[in-house]
N, C-alpha and C positions, 0 to 999 in steps of 0.2 A: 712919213716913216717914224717907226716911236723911236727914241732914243735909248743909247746902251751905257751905260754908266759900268765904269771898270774901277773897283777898290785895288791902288797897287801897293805894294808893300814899299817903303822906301830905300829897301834894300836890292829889291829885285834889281838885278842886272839889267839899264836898258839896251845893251848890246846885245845881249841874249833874249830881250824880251819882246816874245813872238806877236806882240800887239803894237810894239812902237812904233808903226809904219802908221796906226789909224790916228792916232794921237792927236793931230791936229783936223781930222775930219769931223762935219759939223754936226752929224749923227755921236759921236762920241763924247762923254764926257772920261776925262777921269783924274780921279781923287788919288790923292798920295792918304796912305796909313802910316801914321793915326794922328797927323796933322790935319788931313781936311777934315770937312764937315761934309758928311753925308746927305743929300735932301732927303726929301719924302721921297719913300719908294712906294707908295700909292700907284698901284696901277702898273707895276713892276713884279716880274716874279725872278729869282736867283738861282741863276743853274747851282747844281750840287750832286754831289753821290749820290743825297740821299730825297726823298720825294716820290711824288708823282710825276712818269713820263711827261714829258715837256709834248703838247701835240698844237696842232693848226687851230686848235679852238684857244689857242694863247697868245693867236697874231697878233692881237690889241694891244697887246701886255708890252712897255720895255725890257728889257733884260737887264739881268745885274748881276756882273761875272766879279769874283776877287780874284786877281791876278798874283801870287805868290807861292813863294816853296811852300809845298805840305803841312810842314810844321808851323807856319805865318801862318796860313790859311784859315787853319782851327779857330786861332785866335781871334784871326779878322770876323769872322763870320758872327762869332759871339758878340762882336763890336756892332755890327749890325742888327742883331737882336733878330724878334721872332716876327716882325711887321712885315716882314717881304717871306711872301708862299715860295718855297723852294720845289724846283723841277731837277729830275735829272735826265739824261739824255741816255738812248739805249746801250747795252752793256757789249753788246757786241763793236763795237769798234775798237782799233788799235791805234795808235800813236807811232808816228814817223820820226815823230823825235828823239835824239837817242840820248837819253836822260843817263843819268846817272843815281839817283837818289829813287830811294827805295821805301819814306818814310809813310807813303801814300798807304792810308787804310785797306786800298783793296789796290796795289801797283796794277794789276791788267788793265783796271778802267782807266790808270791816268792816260790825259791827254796833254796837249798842250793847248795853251788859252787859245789861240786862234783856229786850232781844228775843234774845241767846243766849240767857237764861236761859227765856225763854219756847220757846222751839224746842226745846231742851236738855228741857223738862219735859211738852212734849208729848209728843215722840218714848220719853220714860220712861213715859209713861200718870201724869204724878202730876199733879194739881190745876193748872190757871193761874189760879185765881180769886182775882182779887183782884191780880194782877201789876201790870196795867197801870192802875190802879185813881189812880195819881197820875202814869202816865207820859203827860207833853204831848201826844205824838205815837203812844201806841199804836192808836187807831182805823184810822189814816192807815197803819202796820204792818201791823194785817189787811187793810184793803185791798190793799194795794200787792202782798202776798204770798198774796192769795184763800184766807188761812184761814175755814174755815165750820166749821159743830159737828159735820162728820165727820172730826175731824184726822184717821188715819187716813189717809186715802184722799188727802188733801194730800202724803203723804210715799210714795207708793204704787209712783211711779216709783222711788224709792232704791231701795225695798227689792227691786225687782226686779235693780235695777242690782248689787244688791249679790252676788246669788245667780251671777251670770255669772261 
């Protein structure tokens, strides 16, 4: 399995933060900002707003998520430069999370890091077991977005969309 490299911001909250549960798992790396040192993201593409659809023809690919408020994010991203192709994930889903902050460029599409990551590893066919396993509100996520155990066919409309 490729690995997922997470930029976090060193102020993010990790009691709040919807990824600290993978932290120590060995598919994971991640980097504190703007202390670490980022590797090569050769062979990595970075989910984002903005991009091309993220699809199964990027199984190969690692992913490489920054985990931060909106406003960190901007920044991080720029820190990471224009070497890693950015995907975004489709626009129709919603977030369970009940945020507060409103600074997000387009607020509908935000999510939180681990329901991208969750969408992000479906649409790769890799594992989510065990994702949501400490997230509060992941139940309340499937619901809300009618995933069932034919993900697949959840995503069924993209991919048509995609072929036009």
């Amino acid at each position: 399995m490729q690995k997922t490299i997470v930029l976090r911001h060193r102020r993010e909250n990790r009691k709040k933060c919807s990824l600290q549960c993978l932290a120590e798992h060995p598919d994971f790396i991640f980097i504190n900002y703007p202390d670490g040192i980022v590797p090569s993201l050769e062979g990595f593409v970075m989910l984002s707003l903005e991009g091309p659809l993220l699809t199964e023809r990027d199984r190969d690919a690692g992913l490489f998520i920054i985990d931060g408020t909106w406003r960190h994010a901007k920044t991080m991203e720029k820190f990471v430069g224009a070497e890693c192709p950015r995907r975004s994930l489709p626009a129709h889903f919603v977030t369970a999370y009940p945020r507060r902050q409103n600074d997000c460029a387009d607020p509908a599409r935000g999510l939180a890091s681990i329901e991208a990551l969750f969408i992000a590893f479906t649409i790769l066919g890799r594992s989510t077991t065990g994702l949501f396993d400490r997230y509060r509100w992941g139940a309340l996520f499937l619901e809300l977005n009618k995933f069932t155990e034919k993900g697949d066919e959840h995503f069924e409309h993209d991919k048509n969309a995609q072929k036009r």
